[in-house]
N, C-alpha and C positions, 0 to 999 in steps of 0.2 A: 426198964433196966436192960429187957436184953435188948432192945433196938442199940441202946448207947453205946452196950457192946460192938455190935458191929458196927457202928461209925468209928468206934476207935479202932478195931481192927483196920475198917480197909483206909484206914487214915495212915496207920503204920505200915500197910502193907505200901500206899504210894508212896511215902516217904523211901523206905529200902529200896523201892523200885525206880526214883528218882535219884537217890544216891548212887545205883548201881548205874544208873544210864550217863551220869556227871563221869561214874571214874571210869568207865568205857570211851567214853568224849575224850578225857582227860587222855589216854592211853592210845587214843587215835591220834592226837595234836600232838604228843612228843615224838611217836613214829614220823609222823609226815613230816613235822618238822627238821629231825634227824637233825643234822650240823649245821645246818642252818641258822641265823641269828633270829632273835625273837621277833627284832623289825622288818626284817625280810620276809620273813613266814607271814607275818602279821602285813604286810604291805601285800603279796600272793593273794591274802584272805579280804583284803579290805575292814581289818579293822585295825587298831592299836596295837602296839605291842605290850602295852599292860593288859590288854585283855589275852592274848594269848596266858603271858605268864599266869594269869588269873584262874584259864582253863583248867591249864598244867595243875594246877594248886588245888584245883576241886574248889576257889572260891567264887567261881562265875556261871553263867549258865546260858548256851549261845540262844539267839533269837534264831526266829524261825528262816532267815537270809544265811545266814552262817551256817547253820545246818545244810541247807541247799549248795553253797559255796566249799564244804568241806566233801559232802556227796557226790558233786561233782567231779571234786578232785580226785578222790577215789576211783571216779569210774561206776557208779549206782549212783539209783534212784533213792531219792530221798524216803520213801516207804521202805527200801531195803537197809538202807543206814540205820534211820529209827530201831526197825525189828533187830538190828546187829545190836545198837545201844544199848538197849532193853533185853538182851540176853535172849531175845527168841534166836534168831538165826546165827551162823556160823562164816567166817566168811571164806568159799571158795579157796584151793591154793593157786588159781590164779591171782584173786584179789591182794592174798597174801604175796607173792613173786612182785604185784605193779605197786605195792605199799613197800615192800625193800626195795625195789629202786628208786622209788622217789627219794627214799631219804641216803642215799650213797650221794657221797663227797662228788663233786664234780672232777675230782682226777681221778677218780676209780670208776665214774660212770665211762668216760673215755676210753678207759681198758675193753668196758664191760661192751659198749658199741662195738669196738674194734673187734673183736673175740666172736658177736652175733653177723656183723658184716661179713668176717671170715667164712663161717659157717652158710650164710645163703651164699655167695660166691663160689663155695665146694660144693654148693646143692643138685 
């Protein structure tokens, strides 16, 4: 009896802890995505555009390539993404600053170059 207990616990423990890592996923793909069109982002990734929409939705769950392909994107290692996923780590405010620019409009990225070229020019 108690063994069964704890199969059920850490049964329900991965479950919340696969849930939490989907809507962290989820929450990373509508950032990066930003304004972007679903086929776009989804062409950037190499997959579908139903599976982004999928991700967004908490109804899909990437393979282990798309994982690597989003990691990438980011800027980390796919050991650092997971631990983001899964709630262990935090991500830098670097990370954070290169995940807002990816998803700014391309006529406000233009600003936003013009404005940093400025600045090393006055250096």
């Amino acid at each position: 009896m108690i063994n069964l207990c704890i199969v059920n616990l850490k049964a329900s423990q991965e479950r919340v802890m696969e849930s939490q890592f989907r809507k962290n996923f989820a929450e990373v793909i509508k950032e990066m995505r930003g304004v972007r069109s679903y086929r776009a982002f989804a062409k950037l990734l190499g997959v579908s555009h139903p599976t982004i929409k999928a991700w967004e939705n908490l109804e899909g769950t990437p393979d282990q390539e798309s994982l690597e392909r989003v990691a990438a994107l980011r800027g980390e290692s796919l050991l650092d993404f997971k631990e983001f996923l899964g709630g262990f780590k935090k991500p830098t405010s670097f990370q954070k600053l290169v995940q807002q620019v990816r998803s700014i409009p391309d006529d406000e990225l233009a600003v936003l170059l013009r404005a940093i070229a400025d600045r090393i020019e006055n250096y």
